[in-house]
N, C-alpha and C positions, 0 to 999 in steps of 0.2 A: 163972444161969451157963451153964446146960445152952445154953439160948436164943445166947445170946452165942456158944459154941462152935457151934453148928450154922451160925449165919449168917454167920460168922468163913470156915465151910469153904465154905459154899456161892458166898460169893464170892472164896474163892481159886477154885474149882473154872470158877464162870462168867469167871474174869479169865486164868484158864488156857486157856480153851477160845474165848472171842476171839481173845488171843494166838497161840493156831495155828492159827486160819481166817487171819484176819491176814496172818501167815506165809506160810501157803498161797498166800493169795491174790496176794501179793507173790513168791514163787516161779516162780507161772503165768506173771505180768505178762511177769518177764524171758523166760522160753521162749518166751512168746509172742512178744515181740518180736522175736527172733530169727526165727522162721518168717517173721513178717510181711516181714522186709526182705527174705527169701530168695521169697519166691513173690507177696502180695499189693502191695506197692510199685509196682508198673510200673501196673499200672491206678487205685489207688487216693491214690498218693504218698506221699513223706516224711511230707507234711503232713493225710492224711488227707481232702484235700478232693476227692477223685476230680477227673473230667474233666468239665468241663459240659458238660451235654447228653448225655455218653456214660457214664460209669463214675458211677457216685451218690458221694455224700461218704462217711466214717463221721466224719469233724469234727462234732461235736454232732447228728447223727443221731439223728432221731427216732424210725425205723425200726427201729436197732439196739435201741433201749432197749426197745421198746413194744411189739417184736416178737422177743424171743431164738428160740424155737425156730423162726419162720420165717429167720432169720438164721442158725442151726447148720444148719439143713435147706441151706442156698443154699450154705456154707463144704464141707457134707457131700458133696450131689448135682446141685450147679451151680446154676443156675436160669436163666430166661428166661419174659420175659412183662414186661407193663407194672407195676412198682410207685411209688411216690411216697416218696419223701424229701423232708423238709422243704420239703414242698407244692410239690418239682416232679418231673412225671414223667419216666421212664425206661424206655427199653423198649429192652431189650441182652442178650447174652446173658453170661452165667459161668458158665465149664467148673468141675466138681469139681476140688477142690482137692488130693487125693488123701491127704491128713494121715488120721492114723487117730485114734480117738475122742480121746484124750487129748491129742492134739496141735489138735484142732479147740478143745478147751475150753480151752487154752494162749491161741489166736488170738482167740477170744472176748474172754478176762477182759484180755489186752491192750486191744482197739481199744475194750472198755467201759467202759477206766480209761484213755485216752488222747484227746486233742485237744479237749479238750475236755469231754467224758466221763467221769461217774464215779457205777459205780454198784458198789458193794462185795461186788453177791450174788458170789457163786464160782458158777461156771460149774463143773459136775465134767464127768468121762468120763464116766459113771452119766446123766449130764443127756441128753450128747451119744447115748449109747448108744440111749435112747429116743425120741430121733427117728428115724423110719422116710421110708423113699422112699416117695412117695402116686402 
């Protein structure tokens, strides 16, 4: 009985504790979205498939998924220099975005659960916070 009672709690406890990353992570989605059409749309579009040849996709971005912390670092402190998405290259520049941590990891768990896209980790501030300028 004991047995029954402890495994009783520990998956209310674990079905609790999905339930508000869950949450969470559907909270970020809409902020994010939000930012995104205020600042990242013009280069990148409605539809996530950037500009060819000039602006990279995040539309099923391989980039995005395979690479987050070079992806928060670029959202963070701009970037420039040739990288590769879905095996075609780019070489452009992106000014910092100027969002502060919590609002980068907002923009993140968007465009990671969008157009294609879907990967469930939560992106926290705490994530964003530990990338540094190199």
């Amino acid at each position: 009985m004991k047995l029954i009672s402890i495994l009783g709690c520990g998956a209310i406890y674990v079905f609790a504790f999905l339930s508000n990353a869950q949450d969470n992570l559907s909270k970020s989605i809409a902020r994010g979205k939000e930012l995104y059409k205020e600042s990242c749309i013009t280069c990148h579009l409605a539809n996530g498939e950037g500009i060819k040849d000039t602006f990279p996709p995040l539309a099923k971005a391989d980039f995005l998924l395979k690479y987050p912390e070079k992806s928060i670092h670029a959202i963070k402190f701009g970037m420039k220099g040739a990288i590769k998405v879905n095996n075609v290259a780019y070489n452009n520049a992106m000014p910092p975005s100027g969002f502060a941590d919590d609002e980068i990891a907002d923009v993140m768990n968007y465009i990671r659960n969008s157009f294609g896209n879907k990967n469930p980790q939560l992106i926290t501030e705490k994530m964003v916070a530990a990338v540094k300028e190199k």
